[in-house]
MOPAC internal coordinates of N, CA, C and O (Angstrom, degrees):
PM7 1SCF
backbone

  N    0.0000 0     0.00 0     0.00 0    0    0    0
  C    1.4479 1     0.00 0     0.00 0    1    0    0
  C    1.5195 1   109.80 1     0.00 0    2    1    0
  O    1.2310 1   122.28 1   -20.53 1    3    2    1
  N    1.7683 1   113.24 1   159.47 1    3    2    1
  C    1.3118 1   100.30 1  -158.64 1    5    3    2
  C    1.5473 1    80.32 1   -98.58 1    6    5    3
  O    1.2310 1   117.84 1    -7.28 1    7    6    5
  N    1.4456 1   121.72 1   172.72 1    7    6    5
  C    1.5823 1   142.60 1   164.64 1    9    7    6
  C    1.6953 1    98.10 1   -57.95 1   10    9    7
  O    1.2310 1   108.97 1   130.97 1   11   10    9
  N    1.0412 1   138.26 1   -49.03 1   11   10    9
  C    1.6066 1   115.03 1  -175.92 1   13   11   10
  C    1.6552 1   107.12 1   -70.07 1   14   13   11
  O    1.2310 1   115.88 1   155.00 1   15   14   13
  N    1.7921 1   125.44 1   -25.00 1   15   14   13
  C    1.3974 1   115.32 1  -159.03 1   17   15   14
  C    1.8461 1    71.88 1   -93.70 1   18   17   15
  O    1.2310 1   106.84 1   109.86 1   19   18   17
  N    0.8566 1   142.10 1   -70.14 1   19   18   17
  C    1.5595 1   126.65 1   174.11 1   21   19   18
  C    1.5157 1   128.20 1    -0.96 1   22   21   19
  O    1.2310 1   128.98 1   137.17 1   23   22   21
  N    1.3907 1   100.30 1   -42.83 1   23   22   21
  C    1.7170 1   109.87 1  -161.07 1   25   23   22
  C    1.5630 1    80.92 1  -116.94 1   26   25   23
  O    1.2310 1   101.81 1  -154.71 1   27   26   25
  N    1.5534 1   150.81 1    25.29 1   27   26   25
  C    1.2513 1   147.94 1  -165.72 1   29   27   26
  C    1.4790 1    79.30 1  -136.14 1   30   29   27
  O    1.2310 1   110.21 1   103.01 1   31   30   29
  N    1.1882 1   135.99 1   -76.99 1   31   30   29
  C    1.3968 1   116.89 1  -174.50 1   33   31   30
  C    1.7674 1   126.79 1   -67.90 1   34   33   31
  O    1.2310 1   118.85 1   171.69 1   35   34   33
  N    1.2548 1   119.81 1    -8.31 1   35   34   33
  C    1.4732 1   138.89 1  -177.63 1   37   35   34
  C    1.7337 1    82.13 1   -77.73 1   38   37   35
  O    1.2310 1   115.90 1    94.29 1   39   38   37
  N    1.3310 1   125.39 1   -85.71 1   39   38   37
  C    1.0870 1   141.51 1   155.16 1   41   39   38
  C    1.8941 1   124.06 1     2.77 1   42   41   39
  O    1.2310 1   118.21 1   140.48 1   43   42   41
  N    1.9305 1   121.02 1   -39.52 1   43   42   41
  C    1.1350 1   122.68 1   154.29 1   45   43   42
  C    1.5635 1   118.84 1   -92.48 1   46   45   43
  O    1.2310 1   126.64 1   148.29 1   47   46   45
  N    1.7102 1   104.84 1   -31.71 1   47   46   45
  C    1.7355 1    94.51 1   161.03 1   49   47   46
  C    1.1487 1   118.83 1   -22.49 1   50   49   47
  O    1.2310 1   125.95 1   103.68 1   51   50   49
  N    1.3902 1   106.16 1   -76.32 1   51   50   49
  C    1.8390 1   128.74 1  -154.35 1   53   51   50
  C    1.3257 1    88.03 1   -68.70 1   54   53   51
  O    1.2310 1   101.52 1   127.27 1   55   54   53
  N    1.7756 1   151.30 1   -52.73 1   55   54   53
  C    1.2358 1   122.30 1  -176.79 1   57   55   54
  C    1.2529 1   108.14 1   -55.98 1   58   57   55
  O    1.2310 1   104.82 1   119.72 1   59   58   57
  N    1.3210 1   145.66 1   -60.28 1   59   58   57
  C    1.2159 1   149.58 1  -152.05 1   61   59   58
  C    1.5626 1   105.84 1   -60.73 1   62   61   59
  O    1.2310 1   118.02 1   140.56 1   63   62   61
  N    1.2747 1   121.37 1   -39.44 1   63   62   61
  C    1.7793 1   138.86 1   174.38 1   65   63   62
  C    1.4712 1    91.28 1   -64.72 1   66   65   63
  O    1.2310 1   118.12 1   126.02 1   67   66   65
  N    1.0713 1   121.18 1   -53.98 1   67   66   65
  C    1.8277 1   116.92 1  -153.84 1   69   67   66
  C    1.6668 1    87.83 1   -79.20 1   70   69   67
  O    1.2310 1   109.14 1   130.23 1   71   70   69
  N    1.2896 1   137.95 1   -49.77 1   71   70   69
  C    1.1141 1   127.83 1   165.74 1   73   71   70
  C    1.6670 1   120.88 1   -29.71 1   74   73   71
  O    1.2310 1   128.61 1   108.60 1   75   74   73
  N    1.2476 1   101.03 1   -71.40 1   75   74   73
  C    1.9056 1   116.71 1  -164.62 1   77   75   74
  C    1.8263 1    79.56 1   -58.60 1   78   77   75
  O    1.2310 1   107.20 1   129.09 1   79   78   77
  N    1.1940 1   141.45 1   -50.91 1   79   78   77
  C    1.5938 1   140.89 1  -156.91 1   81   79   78
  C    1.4894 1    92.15 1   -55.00 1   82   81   79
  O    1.2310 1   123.82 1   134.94 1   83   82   81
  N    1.6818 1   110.28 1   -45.06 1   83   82   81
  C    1.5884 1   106.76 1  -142.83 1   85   83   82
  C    2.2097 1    97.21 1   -92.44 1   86   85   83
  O    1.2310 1   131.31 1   162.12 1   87   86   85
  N    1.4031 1    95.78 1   -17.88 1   87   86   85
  C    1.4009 1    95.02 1   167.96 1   89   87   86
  C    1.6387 1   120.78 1   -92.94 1   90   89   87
  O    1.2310 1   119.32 1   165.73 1   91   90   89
  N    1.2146 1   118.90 1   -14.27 1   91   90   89
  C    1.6793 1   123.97 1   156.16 1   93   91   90
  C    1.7561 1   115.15 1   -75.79 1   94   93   91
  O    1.2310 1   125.79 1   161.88 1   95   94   93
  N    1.3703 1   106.48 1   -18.12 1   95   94   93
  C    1.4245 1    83.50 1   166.88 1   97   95   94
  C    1.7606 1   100.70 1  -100.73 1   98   97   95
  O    1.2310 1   114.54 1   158.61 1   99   98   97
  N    1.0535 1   127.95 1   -21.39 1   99   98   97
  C    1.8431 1   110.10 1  -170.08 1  101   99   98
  C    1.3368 1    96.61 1   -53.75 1  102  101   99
  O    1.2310 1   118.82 1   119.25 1  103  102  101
  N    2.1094 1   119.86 1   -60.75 1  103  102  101
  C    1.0913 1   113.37 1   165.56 1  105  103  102
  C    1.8222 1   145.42 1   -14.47 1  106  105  103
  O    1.2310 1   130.18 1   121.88 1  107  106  105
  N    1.3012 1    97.97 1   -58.12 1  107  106  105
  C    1.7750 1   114.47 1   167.46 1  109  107  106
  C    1.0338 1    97.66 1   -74.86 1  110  109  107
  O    1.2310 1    97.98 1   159.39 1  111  110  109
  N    1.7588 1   156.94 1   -20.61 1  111  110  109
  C    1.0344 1   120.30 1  -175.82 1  113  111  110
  C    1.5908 1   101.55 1   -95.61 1  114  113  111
  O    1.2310 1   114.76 1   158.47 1  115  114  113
  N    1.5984 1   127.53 1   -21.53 1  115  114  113
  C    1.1788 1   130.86 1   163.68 1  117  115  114
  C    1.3158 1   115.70 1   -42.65 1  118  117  115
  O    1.2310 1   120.34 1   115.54 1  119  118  117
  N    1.9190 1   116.95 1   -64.46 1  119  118  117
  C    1.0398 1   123.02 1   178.15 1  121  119  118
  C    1.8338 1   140.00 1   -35.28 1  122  121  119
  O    1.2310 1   132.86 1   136.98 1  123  122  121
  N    1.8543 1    92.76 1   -43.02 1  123  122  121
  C    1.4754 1   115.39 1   155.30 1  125  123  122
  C    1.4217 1   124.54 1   -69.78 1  126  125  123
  O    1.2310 1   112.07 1   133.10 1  127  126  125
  N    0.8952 1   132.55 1   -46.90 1  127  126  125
  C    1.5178 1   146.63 1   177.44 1  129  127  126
  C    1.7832 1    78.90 1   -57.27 1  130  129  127
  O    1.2310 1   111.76 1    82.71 1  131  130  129
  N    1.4431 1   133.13 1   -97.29 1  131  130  129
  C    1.3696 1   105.71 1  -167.70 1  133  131  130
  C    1.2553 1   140.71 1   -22.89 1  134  133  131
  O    1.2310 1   130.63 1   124.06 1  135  134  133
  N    1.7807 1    97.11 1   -55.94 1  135  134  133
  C    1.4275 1    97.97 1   169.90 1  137  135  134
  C    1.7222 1   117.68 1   -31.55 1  138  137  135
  O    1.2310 1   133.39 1   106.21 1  139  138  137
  N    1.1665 1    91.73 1   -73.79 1  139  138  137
  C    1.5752 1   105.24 1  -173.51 1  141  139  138
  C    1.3250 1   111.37 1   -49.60 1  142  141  139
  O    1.2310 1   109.42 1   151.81 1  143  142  141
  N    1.0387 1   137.44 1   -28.19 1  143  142  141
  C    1.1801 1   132.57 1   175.21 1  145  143  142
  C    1.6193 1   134.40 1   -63.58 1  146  145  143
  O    1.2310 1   129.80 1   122.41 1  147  146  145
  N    1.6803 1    98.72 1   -57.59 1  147  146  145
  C    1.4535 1   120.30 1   159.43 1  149  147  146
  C    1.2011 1   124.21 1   -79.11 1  150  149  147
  O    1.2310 1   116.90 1   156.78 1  151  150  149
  N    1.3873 1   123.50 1   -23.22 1  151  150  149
  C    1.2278 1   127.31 1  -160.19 1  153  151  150
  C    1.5143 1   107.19 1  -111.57 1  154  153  151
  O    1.2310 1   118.70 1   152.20 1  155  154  153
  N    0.9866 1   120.08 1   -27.80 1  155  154  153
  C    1.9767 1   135.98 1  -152.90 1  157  155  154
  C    1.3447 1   117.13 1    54.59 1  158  157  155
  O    1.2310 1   118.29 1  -144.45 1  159  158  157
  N    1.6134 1   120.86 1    35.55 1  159  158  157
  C    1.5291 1   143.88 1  -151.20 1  161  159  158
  C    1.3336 1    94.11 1   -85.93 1  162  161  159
  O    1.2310 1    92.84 1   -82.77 1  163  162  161
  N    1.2991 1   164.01 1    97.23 1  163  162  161
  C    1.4631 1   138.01 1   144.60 1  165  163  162
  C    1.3980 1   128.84 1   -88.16 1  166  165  163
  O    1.2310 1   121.35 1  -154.25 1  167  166  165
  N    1.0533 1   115.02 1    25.75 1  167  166  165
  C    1.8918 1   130.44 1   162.60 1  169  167  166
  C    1.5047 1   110.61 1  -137.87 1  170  169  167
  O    1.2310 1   121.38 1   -11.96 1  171  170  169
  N    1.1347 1   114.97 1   168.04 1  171  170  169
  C    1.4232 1   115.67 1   162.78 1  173  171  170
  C    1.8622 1   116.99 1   -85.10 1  174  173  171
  O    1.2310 1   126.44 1   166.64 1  175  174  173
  N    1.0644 1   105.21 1   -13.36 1  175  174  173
  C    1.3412 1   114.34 1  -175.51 1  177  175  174
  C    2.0429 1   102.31 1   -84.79 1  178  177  175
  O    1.2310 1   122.65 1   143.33 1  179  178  177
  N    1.1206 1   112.53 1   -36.67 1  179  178  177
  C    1.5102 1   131.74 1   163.79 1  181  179  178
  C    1.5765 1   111.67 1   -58.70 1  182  181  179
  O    1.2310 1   119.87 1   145.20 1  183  182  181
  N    1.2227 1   117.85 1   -34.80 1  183  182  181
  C    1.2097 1   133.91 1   168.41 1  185  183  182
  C    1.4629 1   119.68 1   -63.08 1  186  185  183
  O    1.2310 1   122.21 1   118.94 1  187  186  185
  N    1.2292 1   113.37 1   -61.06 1  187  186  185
  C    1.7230 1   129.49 1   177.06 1  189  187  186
  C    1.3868 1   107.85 1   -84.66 1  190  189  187
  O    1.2310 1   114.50 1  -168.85 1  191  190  189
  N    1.1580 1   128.03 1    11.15 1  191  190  189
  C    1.3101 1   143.91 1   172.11 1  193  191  190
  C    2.0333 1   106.12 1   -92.11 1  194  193  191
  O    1.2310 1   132.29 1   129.33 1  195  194  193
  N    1.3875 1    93.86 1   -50.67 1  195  194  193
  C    1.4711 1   101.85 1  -174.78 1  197  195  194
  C    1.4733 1   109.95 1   -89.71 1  198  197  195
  O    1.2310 1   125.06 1   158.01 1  199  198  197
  N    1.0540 1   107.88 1   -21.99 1  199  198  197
  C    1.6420 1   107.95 1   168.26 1  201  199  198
  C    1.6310 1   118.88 1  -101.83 1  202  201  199
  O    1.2310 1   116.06 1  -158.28 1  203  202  201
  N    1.0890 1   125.09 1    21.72 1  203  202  201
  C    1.1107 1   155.49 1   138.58 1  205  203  202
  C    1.3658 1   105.28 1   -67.29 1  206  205  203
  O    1.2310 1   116.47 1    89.47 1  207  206  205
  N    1.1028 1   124.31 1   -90.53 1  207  206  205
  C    1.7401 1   143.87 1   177.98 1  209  207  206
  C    1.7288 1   101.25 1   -29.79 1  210  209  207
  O    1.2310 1   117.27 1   124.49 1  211  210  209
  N    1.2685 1   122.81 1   -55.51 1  211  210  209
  C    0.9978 1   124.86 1  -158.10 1  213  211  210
  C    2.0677 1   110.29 1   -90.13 1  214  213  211
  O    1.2310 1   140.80 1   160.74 1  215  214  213
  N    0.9321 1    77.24 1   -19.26 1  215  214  213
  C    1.9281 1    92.59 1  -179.20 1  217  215  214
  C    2.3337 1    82.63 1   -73.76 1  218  217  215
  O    1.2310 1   126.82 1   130.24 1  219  218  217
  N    0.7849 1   104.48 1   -49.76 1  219  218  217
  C    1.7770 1   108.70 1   179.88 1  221  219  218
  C    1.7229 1   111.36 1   -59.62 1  222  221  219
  O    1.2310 1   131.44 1   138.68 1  223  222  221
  N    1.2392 1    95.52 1   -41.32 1  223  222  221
  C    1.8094 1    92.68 1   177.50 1  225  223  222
  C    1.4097 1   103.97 1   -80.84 1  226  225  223
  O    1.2310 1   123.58 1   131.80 1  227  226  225
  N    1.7011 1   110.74 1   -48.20 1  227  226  225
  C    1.7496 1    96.84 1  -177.50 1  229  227  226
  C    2.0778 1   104.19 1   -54.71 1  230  229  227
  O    1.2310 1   112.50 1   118.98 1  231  230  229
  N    1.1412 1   131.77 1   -61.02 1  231  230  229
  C    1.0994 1   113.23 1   170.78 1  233  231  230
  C    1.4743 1   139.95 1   -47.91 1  234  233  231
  O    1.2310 1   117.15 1   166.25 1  235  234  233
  N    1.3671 1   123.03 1   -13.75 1  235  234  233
  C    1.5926 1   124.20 1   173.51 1  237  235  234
  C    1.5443 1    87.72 1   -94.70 1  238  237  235
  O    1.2310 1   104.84 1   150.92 1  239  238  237
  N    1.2757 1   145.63 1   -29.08 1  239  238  237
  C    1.0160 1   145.88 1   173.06 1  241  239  238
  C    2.0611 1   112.15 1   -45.68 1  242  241  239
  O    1.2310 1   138.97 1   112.52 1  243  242  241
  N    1.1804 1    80.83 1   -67.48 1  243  242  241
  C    1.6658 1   114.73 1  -176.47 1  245  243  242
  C    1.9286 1   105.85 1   -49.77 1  246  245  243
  O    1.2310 1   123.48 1   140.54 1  247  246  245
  N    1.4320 1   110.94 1   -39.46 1  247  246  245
  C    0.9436 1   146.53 1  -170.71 1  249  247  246
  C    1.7756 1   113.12 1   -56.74 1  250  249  247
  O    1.2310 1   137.46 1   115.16 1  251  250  249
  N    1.6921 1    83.79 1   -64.84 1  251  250  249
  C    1.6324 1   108.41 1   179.83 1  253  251  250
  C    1.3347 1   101.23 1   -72.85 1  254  253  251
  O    1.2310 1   111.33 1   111.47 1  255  254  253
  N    1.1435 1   133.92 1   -68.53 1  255  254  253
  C    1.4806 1   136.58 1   153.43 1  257  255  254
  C    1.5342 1   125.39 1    14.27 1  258  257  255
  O    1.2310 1   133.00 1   117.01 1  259  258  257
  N    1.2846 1    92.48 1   -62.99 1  259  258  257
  C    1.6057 1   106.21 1  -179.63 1  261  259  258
  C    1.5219 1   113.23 1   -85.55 1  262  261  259
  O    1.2310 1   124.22 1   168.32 1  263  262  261
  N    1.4208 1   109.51 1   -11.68 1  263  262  261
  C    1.7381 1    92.91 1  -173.83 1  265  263  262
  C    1.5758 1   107.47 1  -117.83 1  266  265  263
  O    1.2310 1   125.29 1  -167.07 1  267  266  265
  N    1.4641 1   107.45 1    12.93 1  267  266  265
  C    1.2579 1   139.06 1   154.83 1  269  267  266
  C    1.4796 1   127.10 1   -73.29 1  270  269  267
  O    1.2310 1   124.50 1   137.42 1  271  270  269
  N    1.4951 1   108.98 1   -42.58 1  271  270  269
  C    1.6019 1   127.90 1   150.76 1  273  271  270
  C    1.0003 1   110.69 1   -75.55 1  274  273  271
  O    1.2310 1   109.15 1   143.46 1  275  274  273
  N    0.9692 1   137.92 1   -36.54 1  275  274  273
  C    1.5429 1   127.67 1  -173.54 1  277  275  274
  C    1.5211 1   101.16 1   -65.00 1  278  277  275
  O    1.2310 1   121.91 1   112.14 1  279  278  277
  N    1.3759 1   113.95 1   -67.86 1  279  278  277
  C    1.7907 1   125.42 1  -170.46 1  281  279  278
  C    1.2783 1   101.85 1   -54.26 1  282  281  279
  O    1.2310 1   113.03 1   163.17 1  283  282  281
  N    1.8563 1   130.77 1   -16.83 1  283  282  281
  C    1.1931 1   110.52 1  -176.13 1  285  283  282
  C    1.7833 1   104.75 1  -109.40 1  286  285  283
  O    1.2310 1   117.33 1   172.69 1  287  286  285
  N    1.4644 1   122.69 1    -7.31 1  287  286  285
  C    1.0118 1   144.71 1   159.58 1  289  287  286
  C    2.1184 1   106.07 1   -43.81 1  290  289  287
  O    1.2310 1   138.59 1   121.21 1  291  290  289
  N    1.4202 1    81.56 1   -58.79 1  291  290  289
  C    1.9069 1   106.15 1  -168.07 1  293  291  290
  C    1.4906 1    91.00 1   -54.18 1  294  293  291
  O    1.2310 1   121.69 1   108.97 1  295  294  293
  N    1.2955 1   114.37 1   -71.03 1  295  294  293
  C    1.5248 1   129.81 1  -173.56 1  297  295  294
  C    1.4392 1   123.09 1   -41.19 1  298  297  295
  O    1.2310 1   129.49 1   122.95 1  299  298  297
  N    1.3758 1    99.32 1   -57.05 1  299  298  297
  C    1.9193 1   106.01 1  -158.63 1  301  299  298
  C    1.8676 1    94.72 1  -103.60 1  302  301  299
  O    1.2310 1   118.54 1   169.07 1  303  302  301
  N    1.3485 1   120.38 1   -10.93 1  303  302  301
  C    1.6586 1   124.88 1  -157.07 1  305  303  302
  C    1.3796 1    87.83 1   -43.00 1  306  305  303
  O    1.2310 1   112.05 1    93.54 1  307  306  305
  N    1.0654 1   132.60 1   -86.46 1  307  306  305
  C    1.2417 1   144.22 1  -165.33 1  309  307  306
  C    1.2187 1   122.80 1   -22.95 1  310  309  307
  O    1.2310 1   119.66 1   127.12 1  311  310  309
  N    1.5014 1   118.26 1   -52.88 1  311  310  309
  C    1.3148 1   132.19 1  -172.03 1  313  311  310
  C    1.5383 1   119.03 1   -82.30 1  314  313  311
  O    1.2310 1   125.20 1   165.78 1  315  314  313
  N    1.2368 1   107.62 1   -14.22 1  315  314  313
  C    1.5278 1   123.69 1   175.94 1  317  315  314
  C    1.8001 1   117.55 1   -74.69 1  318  317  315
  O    1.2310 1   120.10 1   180.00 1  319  318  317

């Protein structure tokens, strides 16, 4: 290959990289802007913080749930 078709394809790499770069960040800045929006998230660590928290309530949630069916399972089973 000659040195200009060398530096001609080096040359669409780097657009194609600077592209995928420049559409992974609009993305992350979309991604944050949601956060923040719905969430009042302004880090990602603030983020996995609250979905942390909330993975704990959906399970004590989930929790009560079931022994709520159960006691009304025990109670009414029969009559159903």
């Amino acid at each position: 290959m000659s040195t200009e078709a060398d530096f001609e394809k080096l040359k669409r790499t780097r657009d194609r990289l600077q592209s995928e770069v420049d559409q992974s960040k609009g993305a992350l800045e979309e991604t944050m802007s949601r956060l923040k929006k719905d969430f009042g998230c302004y880090t990602l660590q603030e983020a996995e913080k609250l979905l942390k928290k909330t993975d704990k309530e959906l399970d004590k949630a989930t929790e009560e749930f079931e022994e709520a069916m159960a006691a009304f399972q025990k109670e009414w089973g029969d009559d159903l």
